[in-house]
C-alpha positions in Angstrom: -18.5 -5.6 6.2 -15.6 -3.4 5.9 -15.9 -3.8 2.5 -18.2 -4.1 -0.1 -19.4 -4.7 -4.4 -22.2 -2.7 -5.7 -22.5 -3.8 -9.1 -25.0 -1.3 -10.1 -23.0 0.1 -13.0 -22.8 -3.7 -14.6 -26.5 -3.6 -15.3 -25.7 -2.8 -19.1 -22.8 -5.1 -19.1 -23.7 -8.3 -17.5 -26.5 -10.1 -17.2 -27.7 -12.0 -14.0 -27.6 -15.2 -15.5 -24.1 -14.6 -16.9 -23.7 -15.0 -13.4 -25.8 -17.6 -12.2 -23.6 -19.8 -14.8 -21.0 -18.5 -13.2 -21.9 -20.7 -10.2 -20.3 -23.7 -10.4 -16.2 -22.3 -11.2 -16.9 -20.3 -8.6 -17.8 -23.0 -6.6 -14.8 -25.4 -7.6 -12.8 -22.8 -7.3 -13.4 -21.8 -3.5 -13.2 -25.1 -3.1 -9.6 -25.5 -4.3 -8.5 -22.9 -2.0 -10.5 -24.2 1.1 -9.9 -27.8 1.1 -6.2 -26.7 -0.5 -6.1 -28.6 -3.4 -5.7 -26.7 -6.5 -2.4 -26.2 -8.3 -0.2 -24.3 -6.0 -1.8 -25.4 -2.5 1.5 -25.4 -0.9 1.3 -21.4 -0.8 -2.1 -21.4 0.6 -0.9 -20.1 4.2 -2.7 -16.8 3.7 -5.8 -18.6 3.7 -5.7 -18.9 7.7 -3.2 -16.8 8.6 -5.4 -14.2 10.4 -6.2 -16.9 12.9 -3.5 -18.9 12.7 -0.2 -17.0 13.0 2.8 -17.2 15.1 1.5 -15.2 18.4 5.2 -15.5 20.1 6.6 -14.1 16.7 3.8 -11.2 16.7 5.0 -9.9 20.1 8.2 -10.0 19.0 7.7 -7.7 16.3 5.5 -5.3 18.5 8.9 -5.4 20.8 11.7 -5.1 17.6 9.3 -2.1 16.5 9.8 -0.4 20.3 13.1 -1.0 20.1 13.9 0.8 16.6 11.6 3.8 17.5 14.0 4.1 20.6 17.1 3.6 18.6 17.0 5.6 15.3 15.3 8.1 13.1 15.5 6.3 10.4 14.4 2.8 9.7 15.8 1.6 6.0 13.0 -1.1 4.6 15.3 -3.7 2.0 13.2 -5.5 -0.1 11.7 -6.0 -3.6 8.1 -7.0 -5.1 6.1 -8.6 -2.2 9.1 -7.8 0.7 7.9 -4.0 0.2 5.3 -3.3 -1.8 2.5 -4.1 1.3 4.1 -2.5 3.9 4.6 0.2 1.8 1.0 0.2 1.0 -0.1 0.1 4.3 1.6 3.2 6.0 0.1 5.0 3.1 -3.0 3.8 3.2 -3.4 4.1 7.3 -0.8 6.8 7.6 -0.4 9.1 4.3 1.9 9.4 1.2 3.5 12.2 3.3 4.3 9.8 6.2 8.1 11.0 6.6 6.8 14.7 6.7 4.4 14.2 9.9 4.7 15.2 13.2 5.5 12.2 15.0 7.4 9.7 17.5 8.1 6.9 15.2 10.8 7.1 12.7 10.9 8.1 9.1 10.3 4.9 7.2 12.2 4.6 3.5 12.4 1.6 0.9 15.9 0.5 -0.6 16.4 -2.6 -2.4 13.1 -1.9 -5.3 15.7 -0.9 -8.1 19.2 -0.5 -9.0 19.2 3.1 -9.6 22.2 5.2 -8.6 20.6 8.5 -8.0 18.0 6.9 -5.8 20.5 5.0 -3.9 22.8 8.4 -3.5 19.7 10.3 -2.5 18.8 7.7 0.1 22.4 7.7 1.4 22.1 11.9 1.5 19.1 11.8 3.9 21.0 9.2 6.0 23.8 11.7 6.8 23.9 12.2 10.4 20.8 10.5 11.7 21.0 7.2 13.7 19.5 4.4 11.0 18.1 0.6 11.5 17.8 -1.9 9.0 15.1 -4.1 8.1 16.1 -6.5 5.2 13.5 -8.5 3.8 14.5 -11.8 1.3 13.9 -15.3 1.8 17.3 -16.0 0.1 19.1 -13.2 0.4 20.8 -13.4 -3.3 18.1 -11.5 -5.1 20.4 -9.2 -7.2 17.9 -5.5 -6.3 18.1 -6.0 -2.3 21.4 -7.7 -1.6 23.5 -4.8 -3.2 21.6 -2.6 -0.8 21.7 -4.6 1.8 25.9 -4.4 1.2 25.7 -0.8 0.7 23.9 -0.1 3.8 26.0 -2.3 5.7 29.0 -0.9 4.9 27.7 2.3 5.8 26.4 1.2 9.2 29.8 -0.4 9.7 32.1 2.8 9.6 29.4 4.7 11.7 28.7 2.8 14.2 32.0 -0.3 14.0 31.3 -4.0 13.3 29.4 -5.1 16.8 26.2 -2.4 15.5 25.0 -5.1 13.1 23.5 -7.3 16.1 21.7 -3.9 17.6 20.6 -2.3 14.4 19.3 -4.9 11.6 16.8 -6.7 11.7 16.6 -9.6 9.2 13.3 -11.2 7.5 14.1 -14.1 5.9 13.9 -18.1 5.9 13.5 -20.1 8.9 16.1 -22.3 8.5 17.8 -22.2 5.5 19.3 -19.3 3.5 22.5 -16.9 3.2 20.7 -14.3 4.7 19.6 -16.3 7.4 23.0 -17.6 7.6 24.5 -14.1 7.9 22.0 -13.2 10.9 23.0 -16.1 12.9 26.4 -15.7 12.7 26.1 -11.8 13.3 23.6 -12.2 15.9 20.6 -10.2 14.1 17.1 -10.7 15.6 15.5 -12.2 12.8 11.4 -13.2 11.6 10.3 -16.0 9.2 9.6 -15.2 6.3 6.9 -18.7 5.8 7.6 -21.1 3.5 3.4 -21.4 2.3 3.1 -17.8 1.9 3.9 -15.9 -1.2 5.9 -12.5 -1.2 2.3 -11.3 -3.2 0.6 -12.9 -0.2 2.8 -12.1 2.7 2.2 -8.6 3.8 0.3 -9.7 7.0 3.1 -11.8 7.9 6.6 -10.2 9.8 7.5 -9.3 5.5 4.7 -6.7 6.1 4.1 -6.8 9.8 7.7 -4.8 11.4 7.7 -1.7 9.0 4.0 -1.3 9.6 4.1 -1.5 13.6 7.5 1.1 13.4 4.9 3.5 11.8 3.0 2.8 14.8 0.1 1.3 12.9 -2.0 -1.4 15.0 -1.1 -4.4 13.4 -3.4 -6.1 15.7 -6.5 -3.9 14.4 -5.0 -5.0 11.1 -5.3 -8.8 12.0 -9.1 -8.2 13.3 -9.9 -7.2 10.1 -8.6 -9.9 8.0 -9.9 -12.3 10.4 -13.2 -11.2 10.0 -13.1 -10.7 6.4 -12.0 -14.5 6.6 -14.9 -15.3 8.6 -16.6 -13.5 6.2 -15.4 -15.0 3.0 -15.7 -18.9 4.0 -19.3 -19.8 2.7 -19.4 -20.5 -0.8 -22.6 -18.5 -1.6 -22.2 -16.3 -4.8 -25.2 -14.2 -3.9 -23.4 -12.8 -0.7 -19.5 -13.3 -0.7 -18.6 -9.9 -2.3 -15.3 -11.6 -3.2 -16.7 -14.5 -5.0 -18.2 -12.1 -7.1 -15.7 -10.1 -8.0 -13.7 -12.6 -9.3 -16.7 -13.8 -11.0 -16.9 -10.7 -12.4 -14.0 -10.2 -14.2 -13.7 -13.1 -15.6 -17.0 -12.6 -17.2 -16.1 -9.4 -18.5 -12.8 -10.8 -19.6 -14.3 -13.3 -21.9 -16.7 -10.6 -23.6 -13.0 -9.3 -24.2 -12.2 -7.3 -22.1 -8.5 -7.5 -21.2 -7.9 -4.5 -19.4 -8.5 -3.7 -15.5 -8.1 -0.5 -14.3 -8.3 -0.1 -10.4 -9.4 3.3 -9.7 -9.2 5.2 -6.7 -9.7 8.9 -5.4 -7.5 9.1 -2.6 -3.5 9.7 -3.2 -3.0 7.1 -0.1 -4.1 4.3 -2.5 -1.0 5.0 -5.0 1.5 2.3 -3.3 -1.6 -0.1 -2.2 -2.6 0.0 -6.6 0.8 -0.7 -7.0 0.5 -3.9 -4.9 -2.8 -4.7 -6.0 -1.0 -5.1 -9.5 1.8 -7.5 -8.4 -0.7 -9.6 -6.2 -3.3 -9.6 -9.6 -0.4 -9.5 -12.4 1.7 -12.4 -11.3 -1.1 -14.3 -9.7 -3.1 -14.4 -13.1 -0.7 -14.1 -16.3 0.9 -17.2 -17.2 -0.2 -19.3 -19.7 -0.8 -16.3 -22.0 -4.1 -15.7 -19.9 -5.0 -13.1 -18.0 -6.2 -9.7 -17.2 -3.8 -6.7 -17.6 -3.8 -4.8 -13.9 -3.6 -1.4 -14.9 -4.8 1.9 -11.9 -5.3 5.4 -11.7 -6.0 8.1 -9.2 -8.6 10.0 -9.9 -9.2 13.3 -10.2 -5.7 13.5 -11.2 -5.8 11.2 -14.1 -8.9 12.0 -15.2 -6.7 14.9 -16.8 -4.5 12.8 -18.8 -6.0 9.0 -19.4 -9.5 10.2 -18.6 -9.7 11.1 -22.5 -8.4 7.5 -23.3 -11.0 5.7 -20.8 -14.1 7.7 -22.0 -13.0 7.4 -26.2 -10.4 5.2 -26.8 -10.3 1.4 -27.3 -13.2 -0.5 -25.6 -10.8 -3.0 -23.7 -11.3 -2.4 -20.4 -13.3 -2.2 -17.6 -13.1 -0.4 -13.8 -12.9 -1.5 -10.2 -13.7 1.8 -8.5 -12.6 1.4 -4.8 -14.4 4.3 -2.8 -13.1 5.0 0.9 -16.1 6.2 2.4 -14.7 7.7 5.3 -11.3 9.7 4.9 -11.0 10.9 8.2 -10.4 14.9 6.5 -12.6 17.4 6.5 -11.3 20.9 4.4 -14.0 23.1 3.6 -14.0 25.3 0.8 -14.2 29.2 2.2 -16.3 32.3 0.2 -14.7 34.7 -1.9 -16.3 37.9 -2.1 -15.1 38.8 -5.5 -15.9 35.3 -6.5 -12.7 35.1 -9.6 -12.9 32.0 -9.9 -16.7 31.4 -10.3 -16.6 28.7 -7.6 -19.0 30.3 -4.9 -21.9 27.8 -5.8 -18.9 25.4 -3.4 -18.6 27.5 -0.5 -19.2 25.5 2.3 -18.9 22.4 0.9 -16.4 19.7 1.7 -13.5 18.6 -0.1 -14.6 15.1 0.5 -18.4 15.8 -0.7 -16.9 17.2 -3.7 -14.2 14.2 -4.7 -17.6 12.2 -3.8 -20.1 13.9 -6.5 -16.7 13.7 -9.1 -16.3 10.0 -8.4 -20.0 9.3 -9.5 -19.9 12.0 -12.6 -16.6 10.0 -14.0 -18.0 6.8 -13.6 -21.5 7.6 -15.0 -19.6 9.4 -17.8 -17.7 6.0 -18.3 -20.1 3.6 -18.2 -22.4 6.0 -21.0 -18.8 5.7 -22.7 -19.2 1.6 -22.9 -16.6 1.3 -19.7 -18.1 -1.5 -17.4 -17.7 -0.6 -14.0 -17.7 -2.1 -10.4 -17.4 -0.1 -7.3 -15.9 -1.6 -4.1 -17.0 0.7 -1.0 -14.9 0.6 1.7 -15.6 2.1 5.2 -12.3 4.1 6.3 -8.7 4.2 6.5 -8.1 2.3 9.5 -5.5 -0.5 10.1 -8.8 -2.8 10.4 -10.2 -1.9 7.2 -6.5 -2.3 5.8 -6.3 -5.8 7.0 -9.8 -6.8 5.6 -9.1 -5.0 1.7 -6.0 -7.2 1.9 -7.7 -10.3 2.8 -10.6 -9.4 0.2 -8.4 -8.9 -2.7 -6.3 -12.3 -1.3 -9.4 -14.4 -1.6 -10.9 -12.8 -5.0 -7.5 -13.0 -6.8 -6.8 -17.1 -5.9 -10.3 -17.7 -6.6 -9.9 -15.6 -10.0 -7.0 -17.3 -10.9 -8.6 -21.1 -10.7 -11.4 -19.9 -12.7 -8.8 -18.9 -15.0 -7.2 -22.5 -15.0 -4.0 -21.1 -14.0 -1.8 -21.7 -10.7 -2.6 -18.3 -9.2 0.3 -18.9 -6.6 3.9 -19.3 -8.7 5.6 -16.8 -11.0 7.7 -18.9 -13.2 8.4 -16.2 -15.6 10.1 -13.7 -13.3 13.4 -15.6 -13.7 14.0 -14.9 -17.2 15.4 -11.7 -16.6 17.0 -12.5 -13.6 19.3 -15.1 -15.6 19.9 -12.7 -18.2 21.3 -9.8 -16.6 23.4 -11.9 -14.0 24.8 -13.5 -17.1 25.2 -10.2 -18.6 27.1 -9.3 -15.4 30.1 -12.0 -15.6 28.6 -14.1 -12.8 30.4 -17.4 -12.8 28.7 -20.4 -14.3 26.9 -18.4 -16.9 29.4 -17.7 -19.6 27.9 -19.4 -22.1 24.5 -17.7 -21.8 26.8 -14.4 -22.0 27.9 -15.2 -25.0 25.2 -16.2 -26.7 23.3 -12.6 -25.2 26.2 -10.7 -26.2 25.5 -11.6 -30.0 21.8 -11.0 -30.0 22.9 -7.0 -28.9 
């Protein structure tokens, strides 16, 4: 198991009968998702995706990322929620937050199309100046407000480097199959495009092409990274409470969530987990709250925040509880040297790791926690490979559908996203919403 729950620190929290009772959602709920049908089985394509996905399409993306690390130092990811947040994640995670400072032969990978901020879009533009750029533009439409101005940004810019006929060489399109402006655009301009499927989820989709080109242009093994969410599939089939880690951890939190606690906070000790918490909260956040239900998905990264919301998680309100996920193996060893004078009173570390240290903090904080009334869970996982990548992606997959029909919500649509899309394109002047203008315009 590249993964795996200890529940140790639960003992005060949760009893083993609370989740014995817990049995039978659990067990109507995998069901939904196996035999596809719960609310929302239409997006149920990540459940066999690992062993089921388009193998021509796969080698094409292995070939489209060859040909972008041959044609330009800088590869411009377009998307928004779900279209960036995994891939993002990923070269992080398997890579490092410092990814476009290494030393290496793939190009430097950056994200447009997440916001609709002018200084991050002239910054962007900046670091563009004089080096050869690619395109990858991720929407299944290709009208969401965020990625199609940067999509027109970029291609204007591409256009008076490079002349019209570059669009064909250098962007690569991930969209709809079949239907689409943005697929409409790439056929007529001759782009090389991937499916973005029609049962998959942006939330759910990172092991498809959404997530699949900008990891293998990092030169990340996206076939280690399928491996592991295979077998973590394998793994996660049999309906037995006692030994699926990810039935449990959806069991768990909704137990603790209906001895009120409405508050989980995903904590990690490694700086590579920023982006991948930030995914984790889209995939667990618009999965789960609807209906006025659900957990809030909240994350730190400790030791850092153990110096500014530490204070609130050991004394403040006792809504919450932890998932601590703990990379076992880093892959870093940094060794604290002796200092003679000793200024710093630190000696009693020389020799030690950095990693035995961050180890023996991780168990302090969450001993100190759980004293404090903080339930907590801790999810060990083995390394930072692109296997282990794959198999945290699958896990958290699994646990958060299963979470969600224990909830009695569809854990697979995100109705209320489009509430503020209508309102600022109203607020705009886009045609056909005058009235809703109007009526905005007199609530300001």
């Amino acid at each position: 198991m590249a993964i795996s729950l200890n529940a140790s620190f639960l003992n005060s929290f949760v009893g083993e009968h609370e989740l014995s009772a817990m049995e039978g959602a659990v067990r109507d709920a995998h069901a939904k998702i196996w035999n596809k049908t719960g609310l929302g089985n239409d997006f149920l394509g990540w459940v066999d995706l690992p062993v089921n996905y388009d193998k021509e399409e796969f080698e094409r993306i292995k070939a489209a990322a060859l040909k972008i690390k041959n044609t330009c130092d800088i590869l411009i990811v377009i998307g928004i929620g779900g279209s960036y947040l995994g891939a993002r994640a990923a070269i992080e995670f398997c890579k490092s937050p410092l990814y476009n400072n290494l030393k290496k032969d793939t190009p430097d990978i950056y994200f447009a199309g997440n916001n609709i901020s002018a200084q991050a879009m002239k910054e962007l533009l900046e670091i563009c100046e004089g080096k050869d750029i690619c395109l990858n533009v991720i929407s299944k439409s290709g009208t969401t407000t965020e990625p199609a101005i940067a999509f027109r940004i970029f291609r204007d810019l591409l256009i008076k480097k490079y002349g019209p006929d570059c669009i064909k060489d250098r962007v690569f399109i991930t969209t709809d199959r079949a239907k689409g402006t943005l697929k409409g655009f790439a056929d007529a301009a001759g782009c090389e495009t991937f499916v973005v499927p029609d049962d998959c989820g942006g939330r759910y989709s990172v092991l498809t092409a959404v997530g699949l080109l900008p990891i293998a242009c990092a030169g990340i093994s996206i076939d280690d990274m399928m491996a592991g969410a295979a077998a973590a599939r394998e793994a996660y089939k049999d309906c037995d409470l006692a030994s699926n880690d990810a039935l449990k951890y959806a069991a768990y939190r909704n137990i603790l969530r209906t001895k009120g606690k409405k508050t989980e906070i995903l904590v990690d000790y490694e700086p590579c987990m920023v982006m991948m918490n930030e995914w984790w909260k889209q995939l667990f956040g618009e999965s789960e709250g609807k209906d006025n239900k659900g957990l809030l998905p909240d994350s730190v990264v400790f030791t850092t925040d153990l110096h500014s919301l530490g204070q609130f998680i050991q004394e403040g309100e006792r809504i919450m509880f932890e998932t601590i996920l703990n990379i076992k193996d880093t892959g870093a060893e940094v060794v604290v040297p002796n200092d003679e004078a000793n200024v710093d009173g630190l000696n009693f570390l020389t020799g030690k790791t950095l990693e035995y240290i961050n180890s023996m903090a991780f168990k302090g904080a969450a001993i100190a926690h759980t004293d404090g009334g903080v339930p907590a869970m801790i999810l060990d996982l083995d390394s930072r490979s692109a296997y282990d990548f794959g198999w945290m992606v699958y896990f958290f997959e699994m646990a958060c559908g299963i979470s969600g029909y224990i909830l009695g919500v569809n854990p697979f649509n995100q109705p209320g996203v489009e509430a503020y899309k209508k309102n600022m394109l109203a607020l705009l002047g886009k045609p056909g919403y005058e009235e809703r203008r109007a009526e905005l315009e007199a609530k300001m």
